[in-house]
C-alpha positions in Angstrom: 38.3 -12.2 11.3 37.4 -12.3 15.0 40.5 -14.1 16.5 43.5 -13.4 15.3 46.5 -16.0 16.1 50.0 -16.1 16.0 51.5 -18.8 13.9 54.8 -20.2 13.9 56.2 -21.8 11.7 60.0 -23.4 12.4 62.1 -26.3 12.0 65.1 -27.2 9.5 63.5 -28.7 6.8 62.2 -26.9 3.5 58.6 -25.4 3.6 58.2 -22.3 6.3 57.9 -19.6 4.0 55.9 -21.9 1.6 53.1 -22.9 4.4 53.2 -18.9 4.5 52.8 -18.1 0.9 49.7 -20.6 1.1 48.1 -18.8 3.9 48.4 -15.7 2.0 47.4 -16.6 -1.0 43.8 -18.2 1.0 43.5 -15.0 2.9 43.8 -13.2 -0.8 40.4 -15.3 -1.5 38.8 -14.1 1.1 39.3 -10.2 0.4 41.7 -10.1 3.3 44.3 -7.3 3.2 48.0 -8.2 3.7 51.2 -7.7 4.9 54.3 -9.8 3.8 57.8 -8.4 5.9 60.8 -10.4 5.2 64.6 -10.9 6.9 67.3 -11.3 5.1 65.7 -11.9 1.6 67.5 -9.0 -0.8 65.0 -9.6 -4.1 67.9 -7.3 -6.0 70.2 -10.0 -5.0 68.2 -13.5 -4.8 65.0 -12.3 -7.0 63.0 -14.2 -4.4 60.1 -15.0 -6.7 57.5 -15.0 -3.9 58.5 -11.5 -3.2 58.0 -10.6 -7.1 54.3 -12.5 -6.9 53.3 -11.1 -3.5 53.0 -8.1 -5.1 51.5 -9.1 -8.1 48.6 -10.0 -6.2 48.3 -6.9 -4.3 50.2 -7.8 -1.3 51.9 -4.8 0.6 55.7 -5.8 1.4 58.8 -4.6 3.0 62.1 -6.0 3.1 64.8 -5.6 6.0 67.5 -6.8 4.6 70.1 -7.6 7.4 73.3 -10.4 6.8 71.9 -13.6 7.6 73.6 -15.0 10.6 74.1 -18.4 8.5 75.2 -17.5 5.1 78.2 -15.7 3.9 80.9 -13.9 7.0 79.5 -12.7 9.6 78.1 -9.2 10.6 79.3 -7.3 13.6 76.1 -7.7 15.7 75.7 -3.7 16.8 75.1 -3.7 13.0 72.4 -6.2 12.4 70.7 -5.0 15.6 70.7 -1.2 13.9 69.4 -2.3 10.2 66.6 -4.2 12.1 66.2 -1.4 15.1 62.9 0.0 13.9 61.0 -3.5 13.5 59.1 -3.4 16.5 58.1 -0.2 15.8 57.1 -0.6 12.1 55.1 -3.3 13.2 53.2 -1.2 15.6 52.3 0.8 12.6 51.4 -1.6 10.6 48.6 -2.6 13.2 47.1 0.8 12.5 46.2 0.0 9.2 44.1 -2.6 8.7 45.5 -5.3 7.8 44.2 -9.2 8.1 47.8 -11.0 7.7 51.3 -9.8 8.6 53.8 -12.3 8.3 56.8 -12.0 8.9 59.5 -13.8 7.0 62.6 -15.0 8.9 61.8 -12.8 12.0 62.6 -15.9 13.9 66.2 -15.9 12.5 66.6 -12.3 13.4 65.2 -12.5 17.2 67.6 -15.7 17.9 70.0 -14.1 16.3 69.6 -11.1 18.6 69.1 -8.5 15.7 65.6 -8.2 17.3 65.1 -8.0 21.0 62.9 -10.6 22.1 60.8 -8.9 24.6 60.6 -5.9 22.2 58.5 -8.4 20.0 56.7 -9.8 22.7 55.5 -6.4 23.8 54.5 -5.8 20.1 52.7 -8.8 20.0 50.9 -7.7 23.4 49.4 -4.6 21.4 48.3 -6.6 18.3 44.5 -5.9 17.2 42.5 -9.1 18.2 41.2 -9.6 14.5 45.0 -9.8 13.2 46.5 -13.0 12.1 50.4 -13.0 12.5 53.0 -15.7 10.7 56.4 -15.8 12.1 58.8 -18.2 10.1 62.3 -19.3 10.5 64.3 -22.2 11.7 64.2 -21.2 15.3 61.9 -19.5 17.7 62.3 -18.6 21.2 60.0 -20.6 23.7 57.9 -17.8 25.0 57.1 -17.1 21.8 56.0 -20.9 21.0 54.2 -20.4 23.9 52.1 -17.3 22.8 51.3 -19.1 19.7 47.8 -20.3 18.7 50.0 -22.9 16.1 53.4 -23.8 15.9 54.4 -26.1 12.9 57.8 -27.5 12.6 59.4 -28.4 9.5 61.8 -31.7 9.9 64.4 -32.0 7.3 64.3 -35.6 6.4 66.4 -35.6 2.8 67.4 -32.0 1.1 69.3 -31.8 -2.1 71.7 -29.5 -0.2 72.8 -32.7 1.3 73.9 -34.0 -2.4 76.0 -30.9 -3.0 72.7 -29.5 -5.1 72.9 -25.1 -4.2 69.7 -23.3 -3.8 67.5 -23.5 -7.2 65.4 -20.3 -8.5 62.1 -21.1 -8.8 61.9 -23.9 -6.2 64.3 -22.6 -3.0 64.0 -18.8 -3.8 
């Protein structure tokens, strides 16, 4: 690839992580190597089944499992910030070797959330490889991230089952 973007993909509705399964599975039938780091996804707990089939297909993934700041009690901060401390730098690495596609699962979550220092991420993204394509997903993003972005796609809930009392579903929300 010769220009790499940043894509971000936000919003409250159902589909982020989706749109970025489906960007990784066309970049898998192109020959392109990838990258898939999630937030807050245990597959131990959840069995996230795009997790499972990632790495069927050959994709390289890593979890950092921190508390999500939505679900269950909440997390002293100074924690979350250490169990995601060495993010920016793993990504660094991760630009050494060669890889098309990095996306990165819920790293919006984590950076509003303050887990992940914003300008820590921005300076990352400063040293990406020009030929690298990066996804960031989650409900939020901070602006001057939007702005650095090549796409920004927002998901709007307009109906949810959550809404009719339905809980998450394996297969179709995880």
């Amino acid at each position: 690839m010769k220009k790499g973007l940043l894509q971000i993909y936000i919003g409250d509705g159902k589909g982020k992580t989706t749109a970025a399964v489906g960007q990784v599975i066309r970049a898998l039938g192109h020959n392109m190597r990838v990258f898939w780091l999630s937030f807050f996804k245990d597959p131990k707990k959840w069995g996230h089944g795009e997790i499972k089939m990632l790495k069927s297909m050959g994709v390289d993934t890593r979890n950092f499992v921190c508390q999500h700041p939505w679900f269950k009690k909440r997390i002293k901060k100074t924690s979350a910030r250490k169990q995601c401390s060495d993010v920016p730098e793993f990504i660094l690495g991760l630009f050494k070797k060669n890889y098309d596609l990095i996306v990165l699962d819920e790293v919006n979550d984590a950076i509003s959330a303050d887990f992940i220092d914003e300008k820590e991420i921005l300076s990352v993204l400063e040293q990406k490889p020009e030929s690298v394509e990066i996804i960031f997903t989650g409900r939020n993003a901070p602006s001057a991230l939007t702005k650095k972005a090549g796409l920004v796609t927002e998901m709007k809930m307009i109906k949810h089952p959550y809404g009719k009392g339905i809980k998450a579903r394996r297969g179709i929300e995880y």
